[in-house]
C-alpha positions as CSV (number, residue, x, y, z in Angstrom):
1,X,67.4,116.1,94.4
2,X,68.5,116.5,90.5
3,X,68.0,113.2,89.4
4,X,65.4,112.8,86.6
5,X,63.7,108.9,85.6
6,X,66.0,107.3,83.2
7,X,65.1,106.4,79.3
8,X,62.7,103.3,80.5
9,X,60.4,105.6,82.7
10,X,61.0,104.1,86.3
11,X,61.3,106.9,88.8
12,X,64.3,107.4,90.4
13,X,65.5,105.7,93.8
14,X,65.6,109.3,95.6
15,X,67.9,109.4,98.6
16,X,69.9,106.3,98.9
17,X,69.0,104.0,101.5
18,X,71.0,102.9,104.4
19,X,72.4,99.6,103.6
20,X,72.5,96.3,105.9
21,X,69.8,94.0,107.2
22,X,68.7,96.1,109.8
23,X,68.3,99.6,108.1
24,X,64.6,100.8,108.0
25,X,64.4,102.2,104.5
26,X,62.1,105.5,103.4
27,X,60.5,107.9,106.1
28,X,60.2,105.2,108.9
29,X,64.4,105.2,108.5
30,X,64.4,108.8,108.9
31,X,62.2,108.7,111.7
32,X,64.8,106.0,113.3
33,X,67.7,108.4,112.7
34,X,66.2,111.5,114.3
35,X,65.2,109.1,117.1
36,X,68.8,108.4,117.3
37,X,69.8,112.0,117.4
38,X,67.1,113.7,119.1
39,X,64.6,110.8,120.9
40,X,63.1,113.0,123.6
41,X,61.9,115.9,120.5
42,X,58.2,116.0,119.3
43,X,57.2,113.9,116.5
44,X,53.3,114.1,116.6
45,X,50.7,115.9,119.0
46,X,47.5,115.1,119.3
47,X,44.2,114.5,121.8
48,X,46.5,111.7,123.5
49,X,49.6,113.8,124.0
50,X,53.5,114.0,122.8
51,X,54.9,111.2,120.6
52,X,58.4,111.8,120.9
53,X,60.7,110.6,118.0
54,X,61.9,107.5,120.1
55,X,58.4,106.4,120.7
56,X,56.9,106.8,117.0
57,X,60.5,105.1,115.9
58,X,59.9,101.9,118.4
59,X,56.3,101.6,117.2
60,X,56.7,101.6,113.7
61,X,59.6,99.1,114.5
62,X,57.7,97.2,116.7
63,X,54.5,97.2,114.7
64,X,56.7,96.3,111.6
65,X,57.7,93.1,113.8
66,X,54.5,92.2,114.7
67,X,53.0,92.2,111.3
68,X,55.7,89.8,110.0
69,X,55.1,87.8,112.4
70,X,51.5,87.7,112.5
71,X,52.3,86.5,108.5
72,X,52.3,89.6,106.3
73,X,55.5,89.7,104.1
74,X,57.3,92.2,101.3
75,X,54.9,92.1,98.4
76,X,51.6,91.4,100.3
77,X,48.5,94.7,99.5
78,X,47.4,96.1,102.5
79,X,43.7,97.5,101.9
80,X,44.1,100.8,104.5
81,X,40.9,102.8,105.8
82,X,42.6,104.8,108.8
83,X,42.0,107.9,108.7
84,X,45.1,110.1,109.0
85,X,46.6,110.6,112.7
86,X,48.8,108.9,115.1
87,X,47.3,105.6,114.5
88,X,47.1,106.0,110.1
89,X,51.1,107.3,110.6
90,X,52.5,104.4,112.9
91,X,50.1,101.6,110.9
92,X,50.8,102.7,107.4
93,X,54.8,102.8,107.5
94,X,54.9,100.0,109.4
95,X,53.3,98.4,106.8
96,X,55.9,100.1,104.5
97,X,59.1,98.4,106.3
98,X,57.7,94.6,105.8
99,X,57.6,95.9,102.4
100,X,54.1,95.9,101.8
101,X,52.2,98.4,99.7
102,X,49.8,100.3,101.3
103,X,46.5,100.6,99.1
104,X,44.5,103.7,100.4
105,X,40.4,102.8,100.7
106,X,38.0,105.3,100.4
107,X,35.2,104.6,102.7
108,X,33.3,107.5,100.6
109,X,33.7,105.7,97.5
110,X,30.6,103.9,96.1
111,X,30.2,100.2,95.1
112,X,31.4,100.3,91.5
113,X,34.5,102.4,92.3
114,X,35.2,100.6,95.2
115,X,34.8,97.1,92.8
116,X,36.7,98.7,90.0
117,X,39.6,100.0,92.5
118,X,39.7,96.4,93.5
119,X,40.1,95.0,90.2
120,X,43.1,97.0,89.7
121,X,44.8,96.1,92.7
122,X,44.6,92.5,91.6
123,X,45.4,93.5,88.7
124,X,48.7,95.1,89.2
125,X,49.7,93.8,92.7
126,X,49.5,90.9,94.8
127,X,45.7,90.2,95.6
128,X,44.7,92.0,99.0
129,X,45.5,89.6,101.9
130,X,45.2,92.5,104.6
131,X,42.8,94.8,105.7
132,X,43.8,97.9,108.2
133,X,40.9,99.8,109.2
134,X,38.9,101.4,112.6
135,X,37.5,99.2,114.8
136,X,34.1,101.1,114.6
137,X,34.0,100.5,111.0
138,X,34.2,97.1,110.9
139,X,31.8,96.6,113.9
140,X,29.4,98.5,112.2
141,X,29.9,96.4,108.9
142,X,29.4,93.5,110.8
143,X,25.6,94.1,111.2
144,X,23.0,94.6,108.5
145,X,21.9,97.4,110.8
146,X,25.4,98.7,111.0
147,X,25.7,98.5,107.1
148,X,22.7,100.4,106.5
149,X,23.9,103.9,109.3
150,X,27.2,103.7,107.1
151,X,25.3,104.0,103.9
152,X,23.3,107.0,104.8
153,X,26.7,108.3,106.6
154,X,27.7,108.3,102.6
155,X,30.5,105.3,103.6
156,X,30.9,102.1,101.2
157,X,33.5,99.8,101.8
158,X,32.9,96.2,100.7
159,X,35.9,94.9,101.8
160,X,34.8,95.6,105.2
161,X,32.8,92.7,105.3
162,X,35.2,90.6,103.4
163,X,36.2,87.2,105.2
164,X,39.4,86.6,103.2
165,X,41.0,89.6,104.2
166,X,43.2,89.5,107.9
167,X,42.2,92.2,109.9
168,X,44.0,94.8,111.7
169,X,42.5,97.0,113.5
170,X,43.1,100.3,115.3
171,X,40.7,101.4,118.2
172,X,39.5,99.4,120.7
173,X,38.0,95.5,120.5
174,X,34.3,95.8,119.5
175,X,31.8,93.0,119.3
176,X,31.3,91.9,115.7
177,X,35.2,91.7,114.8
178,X,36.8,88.6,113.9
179,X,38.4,86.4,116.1
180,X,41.5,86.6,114.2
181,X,41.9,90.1,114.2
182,X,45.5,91.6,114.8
183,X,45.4,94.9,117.1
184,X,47.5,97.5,116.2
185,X,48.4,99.3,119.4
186,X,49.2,95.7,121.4
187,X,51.6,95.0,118.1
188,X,53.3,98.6,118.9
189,X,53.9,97.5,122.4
190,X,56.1,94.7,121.7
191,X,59.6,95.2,122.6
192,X,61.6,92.7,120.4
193,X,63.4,94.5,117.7
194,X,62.3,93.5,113.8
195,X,64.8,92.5,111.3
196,X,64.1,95.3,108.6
197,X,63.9,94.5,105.2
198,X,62.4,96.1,102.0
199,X,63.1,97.5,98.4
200,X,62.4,101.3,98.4
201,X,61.9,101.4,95.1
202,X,59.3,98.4,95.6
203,X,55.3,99.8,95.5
204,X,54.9,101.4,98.8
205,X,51.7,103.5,98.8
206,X,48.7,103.6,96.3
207,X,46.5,106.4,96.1
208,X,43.4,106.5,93.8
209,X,42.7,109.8,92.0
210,X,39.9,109.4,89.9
211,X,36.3,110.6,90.2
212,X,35.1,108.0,87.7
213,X,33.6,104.5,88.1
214,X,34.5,104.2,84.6
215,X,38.0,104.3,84.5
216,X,39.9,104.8,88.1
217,X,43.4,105.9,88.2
218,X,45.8,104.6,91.1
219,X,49.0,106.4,91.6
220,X,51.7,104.3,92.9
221,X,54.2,105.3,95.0
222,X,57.6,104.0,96.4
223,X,59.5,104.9,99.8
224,X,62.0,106.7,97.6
225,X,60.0,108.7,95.8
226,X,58.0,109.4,98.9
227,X,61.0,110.5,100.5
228,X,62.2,112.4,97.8
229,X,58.8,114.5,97.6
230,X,59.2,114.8,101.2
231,X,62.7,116.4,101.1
232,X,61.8,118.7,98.3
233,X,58.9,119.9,100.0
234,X,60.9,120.2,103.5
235,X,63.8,121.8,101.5
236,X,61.5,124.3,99.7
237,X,60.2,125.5,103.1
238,X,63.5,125.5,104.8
239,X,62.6,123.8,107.9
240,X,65.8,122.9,108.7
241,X,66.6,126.6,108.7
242,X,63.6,127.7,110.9
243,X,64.7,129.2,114.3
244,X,63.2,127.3,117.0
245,X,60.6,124.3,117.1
246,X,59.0,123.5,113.7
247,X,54.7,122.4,114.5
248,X,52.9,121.7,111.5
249,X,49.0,121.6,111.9
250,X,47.0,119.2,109.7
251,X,45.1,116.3,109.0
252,X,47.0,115.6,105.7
253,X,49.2,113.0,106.0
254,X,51.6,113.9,102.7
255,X,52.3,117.3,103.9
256,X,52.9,115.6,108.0
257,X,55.6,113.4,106.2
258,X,57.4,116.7,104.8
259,X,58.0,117.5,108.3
260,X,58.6,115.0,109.9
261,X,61.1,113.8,107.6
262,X,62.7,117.1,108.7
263,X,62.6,116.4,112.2
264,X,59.8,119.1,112.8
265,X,56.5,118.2,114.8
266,X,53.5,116.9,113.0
267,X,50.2,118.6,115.2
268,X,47.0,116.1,114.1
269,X,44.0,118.2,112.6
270,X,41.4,115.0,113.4
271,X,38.9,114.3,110.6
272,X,36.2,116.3,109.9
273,X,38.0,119.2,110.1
274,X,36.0,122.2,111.9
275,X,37.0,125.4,111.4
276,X,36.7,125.9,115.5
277,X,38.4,123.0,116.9
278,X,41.2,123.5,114.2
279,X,42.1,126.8,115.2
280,X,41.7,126.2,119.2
281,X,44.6,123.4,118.3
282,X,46.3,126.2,116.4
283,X,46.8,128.5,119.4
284,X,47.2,125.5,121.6
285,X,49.7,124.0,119.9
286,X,51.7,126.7,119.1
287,X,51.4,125.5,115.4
288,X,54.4,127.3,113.0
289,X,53.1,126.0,110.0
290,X,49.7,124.8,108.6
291,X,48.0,123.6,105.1
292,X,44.8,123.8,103.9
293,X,42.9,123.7,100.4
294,X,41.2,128.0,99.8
295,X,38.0,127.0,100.4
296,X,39.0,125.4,103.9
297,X,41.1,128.3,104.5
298,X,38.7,130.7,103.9
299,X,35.8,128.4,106.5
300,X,39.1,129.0,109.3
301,X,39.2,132.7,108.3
302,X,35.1,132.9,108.9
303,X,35.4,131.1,112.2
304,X,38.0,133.4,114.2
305,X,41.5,134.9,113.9
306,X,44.4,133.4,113.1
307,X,47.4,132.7,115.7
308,X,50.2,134.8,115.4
309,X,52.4,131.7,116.1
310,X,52.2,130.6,112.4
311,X,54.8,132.3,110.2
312,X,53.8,129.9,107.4
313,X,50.4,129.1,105.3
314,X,50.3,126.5,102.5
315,X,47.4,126.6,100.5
316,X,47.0,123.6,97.5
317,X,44.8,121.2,96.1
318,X,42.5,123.1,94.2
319,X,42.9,126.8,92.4
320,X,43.5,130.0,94.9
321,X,41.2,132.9,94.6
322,X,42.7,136.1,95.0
323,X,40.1,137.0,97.3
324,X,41.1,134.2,100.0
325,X,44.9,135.2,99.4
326,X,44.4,138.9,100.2
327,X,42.2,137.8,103.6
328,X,45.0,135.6,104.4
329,X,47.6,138.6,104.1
330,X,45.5,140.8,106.2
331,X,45.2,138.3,109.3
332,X,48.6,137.7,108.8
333,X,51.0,140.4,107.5
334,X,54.3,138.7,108.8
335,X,53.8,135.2,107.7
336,X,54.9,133.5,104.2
337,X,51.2,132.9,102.2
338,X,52.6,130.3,99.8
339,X,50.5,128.2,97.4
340,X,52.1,124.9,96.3
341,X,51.2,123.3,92.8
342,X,51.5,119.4,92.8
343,X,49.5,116.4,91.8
344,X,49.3,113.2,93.6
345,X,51.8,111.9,91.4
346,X,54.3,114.6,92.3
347,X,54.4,116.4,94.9
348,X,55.3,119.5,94.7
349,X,56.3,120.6,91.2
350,X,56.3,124.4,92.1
351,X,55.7,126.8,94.9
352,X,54.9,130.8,94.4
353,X,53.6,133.2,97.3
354,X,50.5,135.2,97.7
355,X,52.1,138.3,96.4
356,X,53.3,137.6,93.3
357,X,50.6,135.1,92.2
358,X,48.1,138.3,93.0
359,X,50.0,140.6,91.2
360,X,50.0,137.7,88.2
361,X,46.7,137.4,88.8
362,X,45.6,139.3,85.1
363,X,48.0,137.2,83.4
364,X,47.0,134.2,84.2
365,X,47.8,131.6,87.2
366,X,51.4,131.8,88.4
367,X,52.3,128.2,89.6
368,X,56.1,129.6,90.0
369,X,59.6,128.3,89.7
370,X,59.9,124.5,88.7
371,X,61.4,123.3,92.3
372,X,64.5,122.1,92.3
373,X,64.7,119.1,90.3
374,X,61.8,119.3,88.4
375,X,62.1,119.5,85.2
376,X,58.8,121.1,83.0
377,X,58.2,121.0,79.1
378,X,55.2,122.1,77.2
379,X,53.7,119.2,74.6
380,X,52.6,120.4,71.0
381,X,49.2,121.3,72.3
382,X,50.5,122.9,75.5
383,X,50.1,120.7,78.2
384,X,52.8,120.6,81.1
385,X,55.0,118.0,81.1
386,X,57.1,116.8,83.9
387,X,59.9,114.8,85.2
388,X,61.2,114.9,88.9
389,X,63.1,112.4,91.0
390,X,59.6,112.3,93.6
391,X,57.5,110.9,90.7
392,X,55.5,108.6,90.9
393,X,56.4,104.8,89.7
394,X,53.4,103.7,87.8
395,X,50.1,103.5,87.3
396,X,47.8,100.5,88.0
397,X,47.2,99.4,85.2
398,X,49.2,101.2,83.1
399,X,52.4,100.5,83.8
400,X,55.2,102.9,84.9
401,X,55.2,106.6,84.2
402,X,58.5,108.0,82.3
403,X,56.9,111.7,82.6
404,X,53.5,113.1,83.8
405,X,51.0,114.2,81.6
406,X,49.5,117.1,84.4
407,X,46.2,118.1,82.3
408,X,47.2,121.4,82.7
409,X,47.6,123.6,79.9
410,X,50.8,126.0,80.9
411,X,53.0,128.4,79.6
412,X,56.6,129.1,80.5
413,X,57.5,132.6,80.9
414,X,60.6,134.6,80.5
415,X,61.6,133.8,83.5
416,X,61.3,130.3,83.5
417,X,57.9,130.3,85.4
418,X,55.1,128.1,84.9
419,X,51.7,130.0,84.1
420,X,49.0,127.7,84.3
421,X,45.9,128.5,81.9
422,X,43.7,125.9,82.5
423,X,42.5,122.1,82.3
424,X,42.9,120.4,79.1
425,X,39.8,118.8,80.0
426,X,37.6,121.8,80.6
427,X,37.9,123.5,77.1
428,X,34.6,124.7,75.7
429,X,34.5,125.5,71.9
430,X,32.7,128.5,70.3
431,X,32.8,128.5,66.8
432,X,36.5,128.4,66.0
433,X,37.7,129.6,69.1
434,X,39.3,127.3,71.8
435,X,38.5,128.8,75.1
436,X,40.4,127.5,78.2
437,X,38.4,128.9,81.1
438,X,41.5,128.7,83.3
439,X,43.4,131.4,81.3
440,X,40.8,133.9,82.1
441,X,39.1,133.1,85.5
442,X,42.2,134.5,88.3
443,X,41.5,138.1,86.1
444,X,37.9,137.8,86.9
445,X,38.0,136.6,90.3
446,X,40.8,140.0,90.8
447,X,37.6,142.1,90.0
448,X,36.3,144.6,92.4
449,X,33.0,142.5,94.1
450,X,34.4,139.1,92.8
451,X,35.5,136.4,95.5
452,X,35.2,133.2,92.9
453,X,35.2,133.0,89.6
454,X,34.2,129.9,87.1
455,X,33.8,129.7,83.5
456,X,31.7,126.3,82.3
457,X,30.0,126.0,78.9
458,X,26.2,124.8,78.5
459,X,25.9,122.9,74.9
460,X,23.4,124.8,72.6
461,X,21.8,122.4,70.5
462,X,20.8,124.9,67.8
463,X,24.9,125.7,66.7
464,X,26.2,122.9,68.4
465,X,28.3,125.6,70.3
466,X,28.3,126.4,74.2
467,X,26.9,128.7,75.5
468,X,29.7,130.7,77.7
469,X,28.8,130.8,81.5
470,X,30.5,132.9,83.8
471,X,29.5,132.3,87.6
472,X,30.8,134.6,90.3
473,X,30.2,134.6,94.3
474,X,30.4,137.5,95.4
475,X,32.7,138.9,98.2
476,X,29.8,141.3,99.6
477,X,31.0,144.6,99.0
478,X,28.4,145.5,95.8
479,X,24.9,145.0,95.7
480,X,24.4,142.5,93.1
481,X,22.9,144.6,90.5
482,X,25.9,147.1,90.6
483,X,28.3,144.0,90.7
484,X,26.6,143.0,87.9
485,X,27.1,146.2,85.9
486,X,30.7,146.6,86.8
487,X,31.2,143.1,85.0
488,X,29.8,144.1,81.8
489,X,32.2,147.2,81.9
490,X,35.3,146.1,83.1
491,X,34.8,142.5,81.2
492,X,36.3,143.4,77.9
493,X,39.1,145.2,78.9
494,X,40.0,142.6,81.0
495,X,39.7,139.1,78.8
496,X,40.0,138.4,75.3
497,X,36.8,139.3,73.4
498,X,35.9,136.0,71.9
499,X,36.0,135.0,75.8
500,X,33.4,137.0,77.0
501,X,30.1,135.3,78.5
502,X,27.2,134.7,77.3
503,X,25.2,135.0,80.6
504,X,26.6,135.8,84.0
505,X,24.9,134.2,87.4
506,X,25.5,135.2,91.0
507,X,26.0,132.3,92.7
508,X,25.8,132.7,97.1
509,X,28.4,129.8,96.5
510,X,30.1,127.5,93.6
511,X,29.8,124.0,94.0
512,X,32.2,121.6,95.2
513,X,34.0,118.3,94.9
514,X,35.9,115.9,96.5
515,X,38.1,116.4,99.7
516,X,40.0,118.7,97.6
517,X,37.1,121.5,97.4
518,X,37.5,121.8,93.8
519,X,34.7,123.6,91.5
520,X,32.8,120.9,90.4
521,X,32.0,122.1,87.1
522,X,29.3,119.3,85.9
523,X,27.2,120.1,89.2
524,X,27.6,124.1,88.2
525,X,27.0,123.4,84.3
526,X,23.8,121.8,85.5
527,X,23.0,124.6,87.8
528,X,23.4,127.0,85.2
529,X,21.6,125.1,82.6
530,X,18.4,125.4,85.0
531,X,18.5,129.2,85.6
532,X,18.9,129.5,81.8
533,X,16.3,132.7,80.6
């Protein structure tokens, strides 16, 4: 797990792959070996029941066949909107061993992303032949009537519709399908073995990042670098070392491969997530392990207690507030709170638990260690720079990736720890002074009274400078006055002075974005701008 990408910028093959004909390559090979070693053990858990590791290795297999027979071949773009579970998991690698790329479709997106998505893809791959998505979808595209429901259910996908694109489908037959249309669970019934085949450093899986229609961003990924982000995670958590069986609880399908590629048992969170239903599968399930962004943990930490069955809690995707990281240590005093810092072109980079990154907190935002691996460098302006044998292989578009450019501006501290102090992206200016709201918001948010902190500027179009905004949601323990007083006491001995806000808001909650919960700072500079005096 030391390798880094060579001179040219292609990522690194990762673990080598079995050689001969018949070798699966990537996860669905690992799945086939534990299936070799342990077939009756749990691979997956869900509403349906136990997928053992002999059953999810025949259906990939058997899946894989059937697709290559039906006419899809290494090379061919598969447009995917499954949403993640037994059926996304057994679809998605099987796609993967023809040696197809698997090109992730937001239904969420709107028309111009979805249009400018698709441009890439033709752009940088083989034109989409196939389409994998749920049967309800489609049947609901399939009527103007149907079309319209999806729109107000805030789902857009054109390709839906499209009559040049193969179907395969998942769910039962609905009216309104085509004729044509391939069914993924009869295709994972078929006995007759495939003949695997497949480059694992050919594109395997393509995931789109941007929030933009102006200029999208899709991450490409092989089956060796997915692997090797797999094993790093796995290895970082030390599931192989975990006493006993190994359950991992959620609807993310990056952090499912982790485990599984471990041999441990992947417990489906179905999408939406409710807080309820997620932890009633919890204590069912006997989950060990689960993920979540802060802002989902915190919804699970609202809705009831916590099993003590889990001895691990993995918190990423967006910025952890101290607040959310000390409730997580009171429901749980024995488990491992551990936040992991990745991006979806490497994942993870580092991992750090609650404890120290609170006790950081002041000092800015303790990402931890570069894993294992990883190398990290700072740029002349001091963004984070990183190389890692799980990176990503390219861009679409823009060709491969020789290091990764986070965004984040970092420091690297005495102990060879990355501090992160913010998005490059997010600077304000006032006057001279560069201010990264990132470097200051974990010592805010560590304030008596403070659950959330965010920093966002609002232009002032008599200087031409920004007005500094701080908002704060409370954690309920002041009144808001006194919360407020406390903040213009304890802010200047707590951030630097040319730092300080301008105005201060108490927000009953920050605004969101994406699946990831981030603080969507536009919607909250426009927010603020409103409430201006």
């Amino acid at each position: 797990m030391n390798g880094t990408p060579d001179p040219e910028g292609t990522a690194p093959a990762g673990p080598a792959a079995p050689t001969g004909p018949a070798a699966p390559t990537g996860l669905a090979g690992r799945i086939a070996d534990h299936a070799r070693r342990t077939p009756d053990a749990a691979a997956l858990l869900d509403a349906r029941g136990t997928l053992t590791y002999a059953e999810l290795a025949q259906r990939i297999a058997s899946t894989a066949n059937g697709l290559r027979a039906a006419g899809m071949s290494a090379g061919d773009t598969v447009l995917f909107a499954v949403r993640p579970g037994r059926d996304a998991l057994v679809l998605g690698l099987a796609v993967m061993t023809v040696g197809a790329a698997v090109v992730v479709a937001d239904p969420g997106a709107g028309a111009e992303l979805d249009a400018a998505r698709g441009h890439l893809v033709t752009e940088r791959l083989t034109a989409p032949r196939w389409l994998a998505a749920e049967s309800w979808l489609c049947a609901l595209a399939a009527r103007t009537a149907g079309r319209t429901l999806l729109r107000r259910l805030g789902l857009n996908l054109p390709a839906l519709c499209d009559p040049a694109l193969r179907l395969v489908h998942t769910g039962p037959r609905l009216p309104g399908l085509p004729p044509d249309a391939l069914c993924a669970a009869a295709l994972a019934r078929t006995a007759s073995e495939p003949a695997y085949e497949g480059d694992p450093d050919r594109p395997a899986l393509v995931v789109f990042t941007s929030g933009t229609t102006a200029r999208p961003r899709a991450v490409v990924h092989s089956q060796a670098t997915l692997l090797a982000g797999a094993d790093l995670l796995g290895e970082s958590l030390g599931l192989n070392a975990v006493p006993g069986p190994v359950v991992v609880h959620s609807e993310q399908l990056m952090i499912a491969f982790a485990f599984l590629a471990a041999g441990a048992t992947w417990s489906t969170a179905p999408l939406p997530v409710r807080p309820k239903r997620f932890l009633r599968d919890l204590r069912r399930r006997r989950a060990t392990h689960t993920f979540g962004t802060p802002a989902s943990l915190a919804r699970l930490l609202d809705a009831g207690r916590l099993p003590d069955t889990l001895g691990t809690v993995l918190l990423g995707a967006a910025p952890a507030p101290p607040p959310i990281l000390r409730r997580l240590q009171n429901a749980l005093p024995s488990a491992r709170i551990a936040v992991v810092y990745g991006a979806t072109e490497m994942l993870p980079i580092a991992m750090t638990g609650a404890g120290d990154k609170l006790d950081h907190a002041p000092h800015g935002d303790l990402a931890g260690h570069p894993l294992p691996g990883v190398t990290a460098r700072l740029n002349d302006e001091g963004e984070l720079l990183l190389r890692g044998p799980h990176l990503a292989i390219g861009y679409l578009g823009d060709g491969p990736i020789g290091e990764l450019n986070t965004g984040d501006r970092a420091r690297i501290d005495a102990e060879g720890r990355i501090v992160l102090l913010g998005r490059t992206k997010d600077m304000l200016i006032r006057g001279s002074f560069n201010l990264y709201p990132g470097l200051y918001e974990p010592a805010v948010a560590a304030l008596p009274g403070v659950a959330e902190a965010v920093i966002v500027g609002v232009p002032d179009p008599q200087t031409a400078d920004e007005a500094v905004v701080l908002a704060v949601r409370p954690d309920g323990s002041l009144p808001q006055a006194e919360l407020l007083r406390s903040l213009r006491r304890e802010l200047p001995r707590t951030i630097d002075h040319a730092a300080l806000p301008d105005r201060i808001h108490c927000l009953p909650e920050i605004p969101r974005r994406g699946r990831t919960e981030k603080p969507d700072r536009e919607r909250l500079r426009a927010l603020v701008a409103e409430e201006a005096p």
